[in-house]
C-alpha distance (Angstrom), angle and dihedral (degrees) to the residues before:
residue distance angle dihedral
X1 . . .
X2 3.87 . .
X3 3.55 101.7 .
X4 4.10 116.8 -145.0
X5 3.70 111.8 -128.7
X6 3.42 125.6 -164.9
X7 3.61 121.4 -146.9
X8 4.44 120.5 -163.4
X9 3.61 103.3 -176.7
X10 3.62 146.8 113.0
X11 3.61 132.4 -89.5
X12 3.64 144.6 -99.4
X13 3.70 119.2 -171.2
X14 3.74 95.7 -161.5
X15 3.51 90.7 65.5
X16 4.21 101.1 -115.9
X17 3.83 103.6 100.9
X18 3.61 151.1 -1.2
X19 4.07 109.2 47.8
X20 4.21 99.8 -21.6
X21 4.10 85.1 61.1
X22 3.78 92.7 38.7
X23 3.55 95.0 49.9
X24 4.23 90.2 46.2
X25 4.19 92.8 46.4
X26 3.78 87.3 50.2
X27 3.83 92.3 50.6
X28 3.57 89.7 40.7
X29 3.68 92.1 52.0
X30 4.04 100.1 52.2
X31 3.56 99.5 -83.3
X32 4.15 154.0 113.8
X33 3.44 114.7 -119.3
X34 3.52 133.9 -144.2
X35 3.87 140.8 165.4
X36 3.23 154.7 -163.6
X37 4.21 117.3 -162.4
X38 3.72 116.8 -131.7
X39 4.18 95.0 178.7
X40 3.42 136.9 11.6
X41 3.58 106.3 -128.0
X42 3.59 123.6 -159.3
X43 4.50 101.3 -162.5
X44 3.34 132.2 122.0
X45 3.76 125.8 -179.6
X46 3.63 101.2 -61.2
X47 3.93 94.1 46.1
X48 3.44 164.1 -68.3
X49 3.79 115.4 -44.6
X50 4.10 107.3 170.8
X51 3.90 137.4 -21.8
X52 3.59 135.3 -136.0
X53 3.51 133.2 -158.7
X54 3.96 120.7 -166.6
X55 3.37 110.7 -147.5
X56 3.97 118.1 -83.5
X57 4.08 99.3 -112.6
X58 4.18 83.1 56.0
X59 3.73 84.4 61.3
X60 3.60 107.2 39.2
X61 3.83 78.6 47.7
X62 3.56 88.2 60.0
X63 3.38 94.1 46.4
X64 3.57 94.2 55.5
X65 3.69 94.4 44.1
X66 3.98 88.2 63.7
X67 3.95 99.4 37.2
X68 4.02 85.8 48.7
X69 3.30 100.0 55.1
X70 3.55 109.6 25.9
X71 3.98 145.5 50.9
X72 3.54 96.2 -118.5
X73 4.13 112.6 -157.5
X74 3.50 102.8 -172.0
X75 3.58 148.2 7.6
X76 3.79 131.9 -136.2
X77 4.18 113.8 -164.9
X78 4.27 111.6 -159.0
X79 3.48 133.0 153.1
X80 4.24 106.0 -7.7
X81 4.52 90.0 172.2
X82 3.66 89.9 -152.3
X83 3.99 160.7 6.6
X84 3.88 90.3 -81.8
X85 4.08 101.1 44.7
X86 4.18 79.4 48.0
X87 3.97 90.8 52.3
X88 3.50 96.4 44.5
X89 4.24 89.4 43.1
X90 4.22 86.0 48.1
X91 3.68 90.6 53.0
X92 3.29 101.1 50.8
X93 3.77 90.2 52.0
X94 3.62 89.8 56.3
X95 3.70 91.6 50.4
X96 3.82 103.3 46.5
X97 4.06 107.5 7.1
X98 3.53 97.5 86.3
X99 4.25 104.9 163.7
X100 3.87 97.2 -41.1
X101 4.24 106.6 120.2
X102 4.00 119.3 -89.6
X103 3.51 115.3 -168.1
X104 3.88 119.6 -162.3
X105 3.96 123.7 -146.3
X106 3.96 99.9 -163.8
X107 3.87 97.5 -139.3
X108 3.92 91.0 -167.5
X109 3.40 110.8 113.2
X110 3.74 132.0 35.4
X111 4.07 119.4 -127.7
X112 4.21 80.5 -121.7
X113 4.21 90.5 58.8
X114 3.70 93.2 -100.2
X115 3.79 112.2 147.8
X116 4.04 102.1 -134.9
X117 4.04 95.6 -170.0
X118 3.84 136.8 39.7
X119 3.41 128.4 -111.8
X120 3.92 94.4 -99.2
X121 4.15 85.9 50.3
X122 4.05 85.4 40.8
X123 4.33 90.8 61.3
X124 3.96 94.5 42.0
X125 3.99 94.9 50.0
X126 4.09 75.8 48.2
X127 3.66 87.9 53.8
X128 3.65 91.6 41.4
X129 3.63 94.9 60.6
X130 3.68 93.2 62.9
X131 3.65 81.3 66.7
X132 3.83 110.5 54.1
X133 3.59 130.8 69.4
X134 3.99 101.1 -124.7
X135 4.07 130.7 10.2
X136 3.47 120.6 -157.7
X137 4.51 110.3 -170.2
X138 3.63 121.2 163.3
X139 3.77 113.2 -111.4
X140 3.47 88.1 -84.4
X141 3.80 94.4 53.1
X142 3.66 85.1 44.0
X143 4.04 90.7 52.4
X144 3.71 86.4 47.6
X145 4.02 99.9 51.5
X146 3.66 90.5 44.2
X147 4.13 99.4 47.2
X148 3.99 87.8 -121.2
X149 3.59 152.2 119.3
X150 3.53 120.1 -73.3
X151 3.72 104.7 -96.0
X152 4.11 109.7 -108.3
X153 3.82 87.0 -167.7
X154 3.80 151.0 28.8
X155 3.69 97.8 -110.9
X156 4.05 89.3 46.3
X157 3.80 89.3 50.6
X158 3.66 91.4 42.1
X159 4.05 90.4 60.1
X160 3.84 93.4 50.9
X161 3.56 88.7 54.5
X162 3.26 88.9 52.5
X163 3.97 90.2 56.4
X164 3.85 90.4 42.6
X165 3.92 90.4 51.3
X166 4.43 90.6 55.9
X167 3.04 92.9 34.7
X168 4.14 98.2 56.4
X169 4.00 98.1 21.2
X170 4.04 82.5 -123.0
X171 3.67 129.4 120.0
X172 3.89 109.9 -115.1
X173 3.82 116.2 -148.3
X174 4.68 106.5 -148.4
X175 3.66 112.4 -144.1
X176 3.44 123.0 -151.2
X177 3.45 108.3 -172.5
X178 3.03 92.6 98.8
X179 3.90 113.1 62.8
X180 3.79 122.0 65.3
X181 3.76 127.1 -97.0
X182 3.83 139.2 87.8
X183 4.06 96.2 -75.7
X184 4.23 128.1 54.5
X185 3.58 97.7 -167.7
X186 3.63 126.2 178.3
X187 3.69 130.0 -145.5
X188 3.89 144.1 -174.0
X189 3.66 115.4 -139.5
X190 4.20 117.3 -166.1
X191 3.50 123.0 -154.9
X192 3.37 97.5 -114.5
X193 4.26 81.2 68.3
X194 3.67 94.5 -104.1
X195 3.88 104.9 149.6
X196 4.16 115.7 -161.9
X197 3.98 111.8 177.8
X198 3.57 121.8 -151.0
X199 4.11 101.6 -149.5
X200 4.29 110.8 -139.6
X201 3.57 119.6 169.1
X202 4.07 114.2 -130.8
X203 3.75 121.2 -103.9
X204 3.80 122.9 -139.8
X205 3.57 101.5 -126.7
X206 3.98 141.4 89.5
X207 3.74 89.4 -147.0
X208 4.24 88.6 109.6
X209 3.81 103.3 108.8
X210 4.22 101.8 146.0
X211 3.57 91.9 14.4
X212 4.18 80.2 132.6
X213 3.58 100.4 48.2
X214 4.17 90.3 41.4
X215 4.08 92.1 52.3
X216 3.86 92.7 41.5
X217 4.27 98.6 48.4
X218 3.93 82.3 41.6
X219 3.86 91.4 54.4
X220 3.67 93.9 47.5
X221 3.95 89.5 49.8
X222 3.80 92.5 57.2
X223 4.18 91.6 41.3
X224 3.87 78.9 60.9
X225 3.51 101.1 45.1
X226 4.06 82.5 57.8
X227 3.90 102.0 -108.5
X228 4.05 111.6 137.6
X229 3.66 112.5 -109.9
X230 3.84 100.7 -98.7
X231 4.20 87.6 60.2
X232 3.82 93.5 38.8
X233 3.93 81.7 54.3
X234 3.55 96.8 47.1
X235 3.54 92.9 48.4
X236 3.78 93.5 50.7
X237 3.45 98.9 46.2
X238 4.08 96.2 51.7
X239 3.89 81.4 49.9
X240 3.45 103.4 58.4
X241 3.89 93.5 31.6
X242 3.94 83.0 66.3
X243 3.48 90.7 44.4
X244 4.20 95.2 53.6
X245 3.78 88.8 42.8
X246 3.45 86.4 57.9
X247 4.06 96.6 43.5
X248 3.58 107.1 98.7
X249 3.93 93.1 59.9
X250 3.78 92.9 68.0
X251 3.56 94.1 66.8
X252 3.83 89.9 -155.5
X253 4.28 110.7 163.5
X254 4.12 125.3 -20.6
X255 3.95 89.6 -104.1
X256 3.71 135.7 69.4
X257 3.89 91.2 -38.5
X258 4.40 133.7 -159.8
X259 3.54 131.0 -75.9
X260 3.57 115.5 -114.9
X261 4.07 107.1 -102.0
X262 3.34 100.6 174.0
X263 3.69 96.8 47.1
X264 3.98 96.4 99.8
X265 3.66 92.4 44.4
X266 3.83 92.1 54.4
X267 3.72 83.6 45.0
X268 3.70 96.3 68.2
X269 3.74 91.9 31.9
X270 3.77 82.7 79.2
X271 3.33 101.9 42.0
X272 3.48 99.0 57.6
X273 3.74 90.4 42.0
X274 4.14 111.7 130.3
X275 3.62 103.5 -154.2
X276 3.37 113.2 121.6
X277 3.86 121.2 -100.3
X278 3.69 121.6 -88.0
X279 3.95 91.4 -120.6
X280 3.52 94.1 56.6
X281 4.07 89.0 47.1
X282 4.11 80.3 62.5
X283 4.20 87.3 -111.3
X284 3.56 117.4 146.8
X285 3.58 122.9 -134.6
X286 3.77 123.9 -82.3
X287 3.93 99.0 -148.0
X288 3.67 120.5 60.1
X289 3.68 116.8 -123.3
X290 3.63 119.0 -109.0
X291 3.92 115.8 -120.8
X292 4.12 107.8 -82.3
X293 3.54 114.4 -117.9
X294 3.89 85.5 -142.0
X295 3.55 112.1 65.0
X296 4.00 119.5 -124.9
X297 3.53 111.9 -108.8
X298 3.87 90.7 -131.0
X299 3.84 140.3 -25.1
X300 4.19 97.9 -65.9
X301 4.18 87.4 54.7
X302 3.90 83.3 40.2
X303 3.92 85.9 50.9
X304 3.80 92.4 50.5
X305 3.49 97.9 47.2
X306 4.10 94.1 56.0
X307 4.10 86.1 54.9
X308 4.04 85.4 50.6
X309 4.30 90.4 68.1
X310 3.87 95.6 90.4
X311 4.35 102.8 44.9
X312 3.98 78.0 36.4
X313 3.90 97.8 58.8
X314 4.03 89.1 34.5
X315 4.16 87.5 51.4
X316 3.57 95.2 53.1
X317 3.83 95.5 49.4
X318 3.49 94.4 59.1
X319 3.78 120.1 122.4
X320 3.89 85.0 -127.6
X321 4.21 95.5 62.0
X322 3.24 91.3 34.8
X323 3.85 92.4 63.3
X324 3.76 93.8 37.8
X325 4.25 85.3 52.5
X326 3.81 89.8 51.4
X327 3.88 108.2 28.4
X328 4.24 94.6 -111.9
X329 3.30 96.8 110.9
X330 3.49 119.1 131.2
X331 4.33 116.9 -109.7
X332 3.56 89.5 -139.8
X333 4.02 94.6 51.6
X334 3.72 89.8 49.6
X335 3.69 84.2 46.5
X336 3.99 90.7 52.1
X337 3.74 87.6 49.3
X338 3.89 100.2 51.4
X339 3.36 89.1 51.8
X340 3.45 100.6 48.1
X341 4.22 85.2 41.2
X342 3.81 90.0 54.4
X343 3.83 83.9 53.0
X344 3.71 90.1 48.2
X345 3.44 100.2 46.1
X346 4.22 91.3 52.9
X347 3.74 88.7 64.0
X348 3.71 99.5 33.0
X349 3.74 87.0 61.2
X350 3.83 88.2 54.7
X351 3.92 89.3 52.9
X352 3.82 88.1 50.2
X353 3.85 90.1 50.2
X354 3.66 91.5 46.2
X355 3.90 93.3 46.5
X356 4.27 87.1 44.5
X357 4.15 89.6 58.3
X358 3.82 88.4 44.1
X359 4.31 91.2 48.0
X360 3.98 103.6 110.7
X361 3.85 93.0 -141.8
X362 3.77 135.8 45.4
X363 3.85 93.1 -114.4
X364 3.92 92.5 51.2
X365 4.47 82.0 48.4
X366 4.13 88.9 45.7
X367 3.58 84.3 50.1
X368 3.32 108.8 48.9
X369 3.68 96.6 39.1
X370 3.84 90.4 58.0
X371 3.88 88.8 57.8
X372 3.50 87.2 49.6
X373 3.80 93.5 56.5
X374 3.63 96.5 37.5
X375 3.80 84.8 63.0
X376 3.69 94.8 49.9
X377 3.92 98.3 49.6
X378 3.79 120.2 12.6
X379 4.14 97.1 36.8
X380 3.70 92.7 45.7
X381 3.98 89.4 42.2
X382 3.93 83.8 59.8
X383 3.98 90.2 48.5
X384 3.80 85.6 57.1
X385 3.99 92.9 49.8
X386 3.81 93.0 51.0
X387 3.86 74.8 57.5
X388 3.84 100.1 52.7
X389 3.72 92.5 -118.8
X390 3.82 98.6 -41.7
X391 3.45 134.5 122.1
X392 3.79 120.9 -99.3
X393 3.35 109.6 -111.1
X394 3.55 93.4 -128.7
X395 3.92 109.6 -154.0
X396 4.21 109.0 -177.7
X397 3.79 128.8 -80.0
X398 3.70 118.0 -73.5
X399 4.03 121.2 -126.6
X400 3.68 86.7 -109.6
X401 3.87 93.2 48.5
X402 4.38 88.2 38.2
X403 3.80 90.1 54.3
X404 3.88 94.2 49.0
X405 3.35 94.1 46.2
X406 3.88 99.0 45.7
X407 3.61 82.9 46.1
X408 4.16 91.4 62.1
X409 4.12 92.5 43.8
X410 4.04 101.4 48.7
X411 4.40 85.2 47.3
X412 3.41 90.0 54.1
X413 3.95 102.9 33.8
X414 3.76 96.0 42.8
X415 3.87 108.5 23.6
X416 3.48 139.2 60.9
X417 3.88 127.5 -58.0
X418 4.07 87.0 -108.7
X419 3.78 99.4 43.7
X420 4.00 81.1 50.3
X421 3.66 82.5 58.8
X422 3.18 101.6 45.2
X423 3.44 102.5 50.6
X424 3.79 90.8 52.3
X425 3.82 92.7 57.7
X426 3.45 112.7 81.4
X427 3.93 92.3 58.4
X428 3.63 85.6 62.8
X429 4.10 104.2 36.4
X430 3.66 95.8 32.2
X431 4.02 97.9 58.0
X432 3.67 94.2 39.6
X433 4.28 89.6 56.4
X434 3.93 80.9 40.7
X435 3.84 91.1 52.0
X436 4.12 88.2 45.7
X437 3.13 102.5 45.8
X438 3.73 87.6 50.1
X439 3.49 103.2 46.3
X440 3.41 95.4 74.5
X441 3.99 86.4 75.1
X442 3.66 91.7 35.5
X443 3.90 115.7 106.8
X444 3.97 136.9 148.2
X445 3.59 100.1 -80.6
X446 3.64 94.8 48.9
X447 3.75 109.4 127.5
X448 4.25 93.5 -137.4
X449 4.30 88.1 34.2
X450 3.80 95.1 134.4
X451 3.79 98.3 56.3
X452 3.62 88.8 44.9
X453 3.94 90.8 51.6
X454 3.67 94.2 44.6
X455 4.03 98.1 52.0
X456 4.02 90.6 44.6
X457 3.72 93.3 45.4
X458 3.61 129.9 109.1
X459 3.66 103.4 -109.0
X460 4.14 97.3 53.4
X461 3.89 87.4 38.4
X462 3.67 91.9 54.0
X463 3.42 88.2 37.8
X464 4.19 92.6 51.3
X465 4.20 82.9 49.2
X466 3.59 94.3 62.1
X467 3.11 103.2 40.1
X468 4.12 82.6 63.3
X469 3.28 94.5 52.1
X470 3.95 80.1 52.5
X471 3.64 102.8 54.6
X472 4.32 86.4 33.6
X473 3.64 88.8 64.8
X474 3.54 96.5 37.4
X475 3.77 86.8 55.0
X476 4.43 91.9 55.7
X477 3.18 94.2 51.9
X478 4.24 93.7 45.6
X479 4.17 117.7 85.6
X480 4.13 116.8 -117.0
X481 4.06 88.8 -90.8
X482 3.71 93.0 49.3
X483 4.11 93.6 51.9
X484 3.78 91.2 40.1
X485 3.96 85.1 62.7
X486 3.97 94.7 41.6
X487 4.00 79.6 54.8
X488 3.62 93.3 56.2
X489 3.61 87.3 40.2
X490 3.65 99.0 58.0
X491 3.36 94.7 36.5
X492 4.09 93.5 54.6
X493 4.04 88.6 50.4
X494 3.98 87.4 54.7
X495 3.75 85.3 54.0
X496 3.57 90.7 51.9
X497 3.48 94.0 44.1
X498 3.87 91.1 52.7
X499 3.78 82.0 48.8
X500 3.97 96.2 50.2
X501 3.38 87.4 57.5
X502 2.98 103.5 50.4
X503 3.74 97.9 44.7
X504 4.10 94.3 87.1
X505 4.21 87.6 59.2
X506 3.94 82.5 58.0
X507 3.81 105.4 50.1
X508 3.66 96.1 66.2
């Protein structure tokens, strides 16, 4: 189902609020958008310049032009200007609304202070709000529906919503982009009292103009595709936290510019691309690699490593290192990726076993057998730790984590000893230079400290080093044609490493 959403707002011309960012959150968020203009707005990123209103039949005769023709889903309230645009806006509902979800956006108060309705507009929005399913005001709008204070703090904001939420029989979502700290959380307050906070760390950058209009058409967009109101705001707040971290690199206006909509949507774009990877097209990589913290055992590892710069530079820019560097990352992603690890590390083992009865000595057998184990017993024991003693709910392999994984077992079953080898590298070399390079921001309080301890400790970097010296010997003894496909080997389970980790960003 493609639910139809229908946004009343005002507009922006440079794209960032009012209708323009309603119309790109709903899209963004799995829906059809529609609208219906209650002000002309003439803004751009560094203000408001003038304001027109069309008169009130145009708009309930847009309003009627929508509700007349089609099944509308859900509703989206902005900026209504004034008593009569909120009449006109409150009819309507009562005509056509029915039970589907209307969300209201309290345009009322400016984030500068600056009242944006008069008193008589002020008591029917009031009025209004006894109408709609969930209201969404800045802590200013919040201060002003409640007769309070301007909340200094979450918690303070959190208990007028609380008061709102009784007091109007609507559920009240608490903004907190708007107060000062390292986190912007989000919550959804019932009015039975129930609280439920949606965790979003802050983003340095003043690039936020429509953040309100974005979060609010988003919300309504998941109400309609049927999630409850603490997953549709969970949903809509990782959205457009991806889509303000990404802000300042549309260079859109010298003000207070967009967010970046369309940013998730590109996002996945690429990863589901098809074309064929840029190693297997014979290109080199386009980033230098950074010096390895683990030496090459010789000049074919060393020769590997330089091809790794390009999947290395794209792995550690990934929204999923990044929070494991700084602590942000998400429980449920790392929950996603233990999973999807404890599915990994099943099949790896088999590839390991496979690879140990191919090894032409006993040492290269030993070796390889050990890794196998290792992945059996002490990797999954630190899966059930993460867990506090419980058993992973183990779900079923992803495609992403399938592919990698059938990827490892046909190089080792069906090619050479040394592609075998190859293949089975990066799982070793690539964490450990993960777990390095991380450690440096690693310390007890970190919230994901144990995985960071355990792929920059001595065992799995000794274990990484010989398994170098492994593949480097495998490598001499190998012909040109042989190491040519151990390169492409290696350098497709990079890929599929970048891609593994990845994989949690895209399951949301």
């Amino acid at each position: 189902m493609i639910p139809r959403i229908l946004s009343i707002a005002g507009t922006d011309p440079t794209g960032g609020a009012g209708i323009q960012a309603d119309l790109k959150s709903i899209t963004a968020a799995g829906g059809y958008g529609m609208s219906a203009v209650t002000a002309l707005v003439s803004q751009n990123t560094r203000g408001v310049r003038a304001v027109h209103t069309p008169p009130r039949e145009f708009l309930a005769e847009q309003l009627a032009a929508v509700f007349e023709d089609v099944a509308v889903d859900a509703v989206k309230i902005g900026m209504l200007g004034d008593a009569d645009t909120v009449a006109v806006v409150t009819d309507a509902l009562a005509a056509y609304g029915g039970t589907i979800p209307v969300v209201l956006d309290p345009v009322m108060v400016a984030s500068s202070g600056d009242r944006l309705l008069d008193e008589n507009a002020e008591q029917a929005v009031r009025e209004l709000v006894h109408r709609v399913d969930v209201v969404t005001p800045n802590l200013r709008e919040l201060a002003v529906l409640t007769g309070q204070k301007t909340a200094q703090d979450f918690e303070s904001a959190a208990t007028q919503a609380v008061d709102l939420a009784r007091h109007f029989d609507v559920t009240v979502i608490v903004k907190g982009g708007h107060l000062t700290g390292p986190v912007a959380d989000n919550a959804v307050v019932h009015p039975d009292g129930q609280v439920h906070r949606v965790p979003s760390p802050r983003i340095d950058t003043t690039n936020t103009h429509g953040t309100g209009c974005s979060l609010s058409s988003a919300l309504a967009t998941r109400l309609a595709l049927g999630e409850p109101v603490e997953r549709a705001l969970a949903w809509a707040t990782r959205w457009l936290h991806e889509a303000i971290t990404h802000a300042d690199d549309l260079n859109v206006g010298d003000g207070n510019g967009p967010v970046d909509h369309g940013h998730r949507a590109r996002r996945l774009e690429r990863a589901a691309s098809t074309r064929p990877w840029p190693h297997l097209r014979g290109e080199l990589p386009a980033t230098a690699a950074p010096v390895p913290r683990l030496t090459p055992a010789g000049p074919h590892t060393a020769a590997l490593w330089e091809r790794t710069g390009q999947v290395w530079a794209e792995i550690m820019a990934l929204p999923f290192i990044r929070g494991l560097r700084d602590g942000s990352l998400r429980n449920a992603d790392f929950a996603f990726y233990l999973d999807q690890d404890a599915q990994y590390l099943s099949r790896y083992s088999r590839a390991l076993a496979l690879l140990s009865a191919a090894a032409p000595d006993h040492e290269g057998q030993v070796a390889w057998t050990a890794g196998a184990l290792e992945c059996v017993v002490v990797e999954a024991e630190l899966h059930r730790d993460w867990l506090n003693g419980q058993e992973l709910a183990v779900s079923s392999p992803s495609p992403v984590t399938m592919a990698y994984t059938d990827f490892l077992i046909a190089s080792v079953a069906v090619e050479d000893y040394v592609v075998g080898t190859a293949a089975v590298l990066p799982c070793y070399w690539l964490y450990a230079e993960i777990g390095l390079d991380l450690a440096a921001d690693n310390h007890p309080d970190h919230p994901y400290h144990a995985w960071l301890n355990t792929y920059a400790g001595e065992d799995f970097l000794a274990g990484a080093q010989a398994a170098i010296q492994r593949v480097e010997t495998a490598l001499d003894q190998a012909s040109p044609a042989q190491r040519e496909a151990a390169t492409r080997a290696y350098l497709t389970a990079c890929v599929h490493e970048r891609e593994f980790f990845d994989q949690a960003d895209r399951a949301w």
